[in-house]
C-alpha positions as CSV (number, residue, x, y, z in Angstrom):
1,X,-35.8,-119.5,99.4
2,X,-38.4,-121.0,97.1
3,X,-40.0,-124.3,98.7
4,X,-42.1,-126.8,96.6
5,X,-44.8,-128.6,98.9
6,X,-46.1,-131.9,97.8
7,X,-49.0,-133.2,99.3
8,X,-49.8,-137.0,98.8
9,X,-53.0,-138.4,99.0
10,X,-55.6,-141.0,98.8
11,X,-56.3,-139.5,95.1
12,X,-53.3,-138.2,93.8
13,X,-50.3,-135.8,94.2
14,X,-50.6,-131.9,94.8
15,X,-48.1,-129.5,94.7
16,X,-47.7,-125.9,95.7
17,X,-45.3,-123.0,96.0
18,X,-43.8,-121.7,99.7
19,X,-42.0,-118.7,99.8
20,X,-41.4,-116.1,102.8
21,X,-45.0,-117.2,104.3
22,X,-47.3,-117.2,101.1
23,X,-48.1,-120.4,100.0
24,X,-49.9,-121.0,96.5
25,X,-52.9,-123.4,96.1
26,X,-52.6,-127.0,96.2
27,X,-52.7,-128.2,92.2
28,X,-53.2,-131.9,91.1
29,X,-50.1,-133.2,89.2
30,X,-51.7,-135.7,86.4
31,X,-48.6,-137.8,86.1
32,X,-45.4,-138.1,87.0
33,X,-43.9,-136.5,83.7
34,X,-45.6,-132.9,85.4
35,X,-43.8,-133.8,88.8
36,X,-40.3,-134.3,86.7
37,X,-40.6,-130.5,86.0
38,X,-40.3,-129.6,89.1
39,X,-37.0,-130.4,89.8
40,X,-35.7,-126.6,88.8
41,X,-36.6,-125.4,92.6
42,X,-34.6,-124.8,95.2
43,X,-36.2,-127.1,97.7
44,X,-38.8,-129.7,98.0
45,X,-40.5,-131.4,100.8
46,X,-42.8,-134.2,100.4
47,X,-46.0,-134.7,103.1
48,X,-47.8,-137.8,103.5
49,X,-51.2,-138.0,104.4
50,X,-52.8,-141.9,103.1
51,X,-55.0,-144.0,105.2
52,X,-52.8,-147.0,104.8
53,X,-50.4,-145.8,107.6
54,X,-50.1,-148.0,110.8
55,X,-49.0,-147.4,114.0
56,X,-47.8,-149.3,117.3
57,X,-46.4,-149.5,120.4
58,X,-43.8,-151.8,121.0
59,X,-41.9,-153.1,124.2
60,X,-37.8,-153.7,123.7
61,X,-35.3,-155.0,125.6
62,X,-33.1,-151.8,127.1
63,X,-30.6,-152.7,124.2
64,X,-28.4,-149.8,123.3
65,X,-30.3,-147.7,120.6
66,X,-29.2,-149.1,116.8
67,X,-30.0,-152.4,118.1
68,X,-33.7,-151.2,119.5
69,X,-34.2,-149.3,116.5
70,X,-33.2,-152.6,114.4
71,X,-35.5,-155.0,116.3
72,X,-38.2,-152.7,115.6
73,X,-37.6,-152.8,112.5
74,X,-37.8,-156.0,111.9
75,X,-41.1,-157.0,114.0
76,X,-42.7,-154.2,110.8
77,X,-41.1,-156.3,108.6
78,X,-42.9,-158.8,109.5
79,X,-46.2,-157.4,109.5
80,X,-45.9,-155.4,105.8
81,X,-43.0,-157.1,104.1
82,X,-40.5,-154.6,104.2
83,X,-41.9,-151.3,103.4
84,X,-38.9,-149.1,103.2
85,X,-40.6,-146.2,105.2
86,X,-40.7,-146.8,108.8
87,X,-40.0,-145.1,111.8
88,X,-38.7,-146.0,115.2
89,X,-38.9,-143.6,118.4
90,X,-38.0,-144.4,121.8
91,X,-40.5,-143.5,124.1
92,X,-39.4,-143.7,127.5
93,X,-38.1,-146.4,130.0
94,X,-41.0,-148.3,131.5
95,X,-38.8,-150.4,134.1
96,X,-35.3,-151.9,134.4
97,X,-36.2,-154.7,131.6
98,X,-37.7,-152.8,128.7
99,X,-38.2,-149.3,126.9
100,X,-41.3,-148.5,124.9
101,X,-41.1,-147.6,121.3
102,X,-43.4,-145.8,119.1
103,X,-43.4,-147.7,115.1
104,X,-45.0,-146.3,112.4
105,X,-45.1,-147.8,108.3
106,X,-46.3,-146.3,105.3
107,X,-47.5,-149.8,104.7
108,X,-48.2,-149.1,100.8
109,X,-45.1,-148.3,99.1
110,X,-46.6,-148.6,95.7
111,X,-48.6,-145.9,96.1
112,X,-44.9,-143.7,97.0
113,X,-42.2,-144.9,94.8
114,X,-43.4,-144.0,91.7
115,X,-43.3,-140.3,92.2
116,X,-40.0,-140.8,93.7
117,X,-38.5,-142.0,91.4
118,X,-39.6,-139.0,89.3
119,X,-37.8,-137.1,91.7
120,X,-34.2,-138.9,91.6
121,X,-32.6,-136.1,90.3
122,X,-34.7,-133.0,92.6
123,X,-33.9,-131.5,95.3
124,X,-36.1,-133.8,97.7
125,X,-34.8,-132.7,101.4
126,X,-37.3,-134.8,103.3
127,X,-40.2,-137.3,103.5
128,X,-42.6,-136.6,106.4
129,X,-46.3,-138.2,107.7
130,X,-48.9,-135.9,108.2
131,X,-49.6,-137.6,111.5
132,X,-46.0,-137.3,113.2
133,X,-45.7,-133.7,112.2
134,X,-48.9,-132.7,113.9
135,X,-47.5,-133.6,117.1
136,X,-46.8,-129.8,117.4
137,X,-49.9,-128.9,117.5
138,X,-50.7,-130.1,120.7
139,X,-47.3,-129.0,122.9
140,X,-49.4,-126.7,124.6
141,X,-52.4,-129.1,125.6
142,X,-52.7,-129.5,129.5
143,X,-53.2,-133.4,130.8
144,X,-50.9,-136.8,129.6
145,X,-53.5,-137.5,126.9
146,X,-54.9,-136.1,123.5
147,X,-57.2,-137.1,120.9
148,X,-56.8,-134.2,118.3
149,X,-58.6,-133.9,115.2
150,X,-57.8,-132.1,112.4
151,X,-59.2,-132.0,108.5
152,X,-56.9,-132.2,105.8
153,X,-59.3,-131.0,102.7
154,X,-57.9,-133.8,100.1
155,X,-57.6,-136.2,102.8
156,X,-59.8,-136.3,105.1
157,X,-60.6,-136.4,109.1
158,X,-57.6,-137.4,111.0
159,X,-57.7,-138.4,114.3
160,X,-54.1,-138.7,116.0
161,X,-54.0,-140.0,120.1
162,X,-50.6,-138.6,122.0
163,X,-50.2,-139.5,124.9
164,X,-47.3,-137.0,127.2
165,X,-46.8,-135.3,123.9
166,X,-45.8,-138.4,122.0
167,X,-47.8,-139.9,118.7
168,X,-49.2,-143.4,119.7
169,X,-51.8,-143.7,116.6
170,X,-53.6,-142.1,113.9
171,X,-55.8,-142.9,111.7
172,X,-57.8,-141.3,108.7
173,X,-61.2,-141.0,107.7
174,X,-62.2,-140.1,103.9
175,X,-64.1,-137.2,104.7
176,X,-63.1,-134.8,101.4
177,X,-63.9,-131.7,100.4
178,X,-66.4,-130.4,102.6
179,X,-65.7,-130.2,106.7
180,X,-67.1,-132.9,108.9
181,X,-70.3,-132.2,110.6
182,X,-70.5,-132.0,114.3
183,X,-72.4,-135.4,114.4
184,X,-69.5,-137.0,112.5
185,X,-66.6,-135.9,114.9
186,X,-68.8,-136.7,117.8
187,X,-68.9,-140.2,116.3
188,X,-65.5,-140.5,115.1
189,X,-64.0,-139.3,118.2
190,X,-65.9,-141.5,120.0
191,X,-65.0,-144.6,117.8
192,X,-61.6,-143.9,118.1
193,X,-61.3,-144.2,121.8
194,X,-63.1,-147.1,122.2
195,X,-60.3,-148.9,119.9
196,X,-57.9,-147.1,122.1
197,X,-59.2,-149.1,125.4
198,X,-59.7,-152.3,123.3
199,X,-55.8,-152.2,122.3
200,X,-54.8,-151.4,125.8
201,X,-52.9,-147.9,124.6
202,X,-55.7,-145.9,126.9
203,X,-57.1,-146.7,130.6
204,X,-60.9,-147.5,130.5
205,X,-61.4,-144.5,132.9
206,X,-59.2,-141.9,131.0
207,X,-60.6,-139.6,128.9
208,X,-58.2,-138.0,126.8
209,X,-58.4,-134.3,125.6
210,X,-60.3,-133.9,122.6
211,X,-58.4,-131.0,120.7
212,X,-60.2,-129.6,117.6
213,X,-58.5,-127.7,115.2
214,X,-60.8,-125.0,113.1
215,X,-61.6,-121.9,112.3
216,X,-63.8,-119.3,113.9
217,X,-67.0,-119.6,111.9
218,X,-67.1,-123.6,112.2
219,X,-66.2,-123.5,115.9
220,X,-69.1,-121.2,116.4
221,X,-71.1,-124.0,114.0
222,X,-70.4,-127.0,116.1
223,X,-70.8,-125.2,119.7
224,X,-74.4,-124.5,118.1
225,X,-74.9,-128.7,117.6
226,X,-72.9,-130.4,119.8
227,X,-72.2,-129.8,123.4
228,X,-68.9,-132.1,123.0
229,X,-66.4,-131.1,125.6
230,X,-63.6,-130.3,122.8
231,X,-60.4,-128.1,123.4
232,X,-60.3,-125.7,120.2
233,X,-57.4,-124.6,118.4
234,X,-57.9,-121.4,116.8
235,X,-56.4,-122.2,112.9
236,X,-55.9,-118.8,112.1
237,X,-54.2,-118.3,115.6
238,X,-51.7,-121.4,114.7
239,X,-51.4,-120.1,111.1
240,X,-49.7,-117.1,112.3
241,X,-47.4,-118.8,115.1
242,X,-45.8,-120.8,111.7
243,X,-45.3,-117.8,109.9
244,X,-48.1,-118.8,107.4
245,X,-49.4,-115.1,105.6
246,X,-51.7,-117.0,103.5
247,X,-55.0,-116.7,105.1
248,X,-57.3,-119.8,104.9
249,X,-61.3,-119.8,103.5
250,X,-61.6,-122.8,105.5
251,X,-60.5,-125.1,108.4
252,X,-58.3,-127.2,106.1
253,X,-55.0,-128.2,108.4
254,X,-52.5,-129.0,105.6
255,X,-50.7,-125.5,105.5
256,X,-49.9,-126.1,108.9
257,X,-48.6,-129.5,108.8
């Protein structure tokens, strides 16, 4: 089968061909008229990877699960007036008198309807956030808690904090077209945690994993520099556990995701 990938950004809407592991190059659609032809494929999947995404942790009353999933709901609608895209995962059980959710909002859905409504009529099977979906990329990480990074080429740097294998937060830094230096992860990384402590979701004394996902030539590049404790994740290694033939020139992540 014949898959269409769309890729939205900060700056636009990319689309490429997936079929039996080959994937074609990401190309800039110019308007929505040039995403209306696409609806001749077989399939199409749309990934979302903006900066206007937020994320939160919220306590609930042990409530059977429509009604959790509704409450949650409606404390996002009160932070971002009813974004349509939202999603609601129960966590686990932290005592007898509430359950931990994870929320997430694609809290600009200007910058998403548009296209779909170009796409009423295609064969659109699913919407997905480039930070929820990465969440396989660390199943194999040892310890409760993760930090991974991961560069998306027409994104940017995202940095996505699991703790026990569940998404908590992400967010993403502009960072386009060229990879991050070693001084700029180091940074970001760091950054990031610190706002982890400050909104309670990680123990001043925990340090979580740092997972790093690149290829071979820039993990030899920022061993050189940086003497940053980080857990690599071979993207060529990872390419071929999902099937992926194309090879990658770089350490972009969005084939995987």
């Amino acid at each position: 089968m014949k898959t269409t990938l769309l890729t939205l950004t900060d700056d636009g809407l990319r689309a490429c061909v997936w079929r039996r592991g080959a994937m074609t190059p990401l190309q800039l659609l110019p308007d929505a008229a040039a995403l209306a032809r696409l609806t001749a494929v077989e399939k199409i999947l749309l990934l979302v990877d903006v900066t206007e995404e937020d994320f939160r942790v919220e306590a609930v009353p042990p409530l059977p699960k429509a009604e959790q999933i509704a409450l949650a709901h409606r404390r996002l609608t009160t932070l971002h007036g009813g974004t349509p895209f939202r999603r609601t995962v129960r966590l686990h059980r932290r005592d007898r008198r509430e359950d931990v959710m994870s929320c997430s909002a694609l809290t600009r859905p200007e910058q998403i309807t548009p296209w779909l409504d170009a796409l009423r009529h295609a064969p659109l099977a699913g919407i997905h956030s480039a930070a929820t979906v990465s969440a396989a990329l660390i199943r194999r990480i040892a310890g409760d808690h993760a930090l991974l990074l991961s560069w998306e080429k027409h994104a940017g740097l995202r940095l996505s904090f699991f703790a026990h294998k569940h998404l908590h937060f992400s967010r993403l830094v502009p960072c386009r077209t060229i990879f991050p230096s070693a001084e700029t992860l180091a940074e970001e990384a760091k950054r990031t945690r610190q706002y982890l402590i400050d909104t309670g979701l990680l123990a001043a004394e925990r340090t979580p994993a740092l997972c790093l996902l690149c290829n071979a030539a820039h993990r030899a590049e920022i061993e050189t520099h940086d003497d940053t404790p980080y857990v690599f994740l071979d993207l060529d290694e990872h390419a071929r556990r999902a099937g992926l033939k194309t090879r990658s020139t770089d350490s972009d992540a969005t084939p995987l995701l």
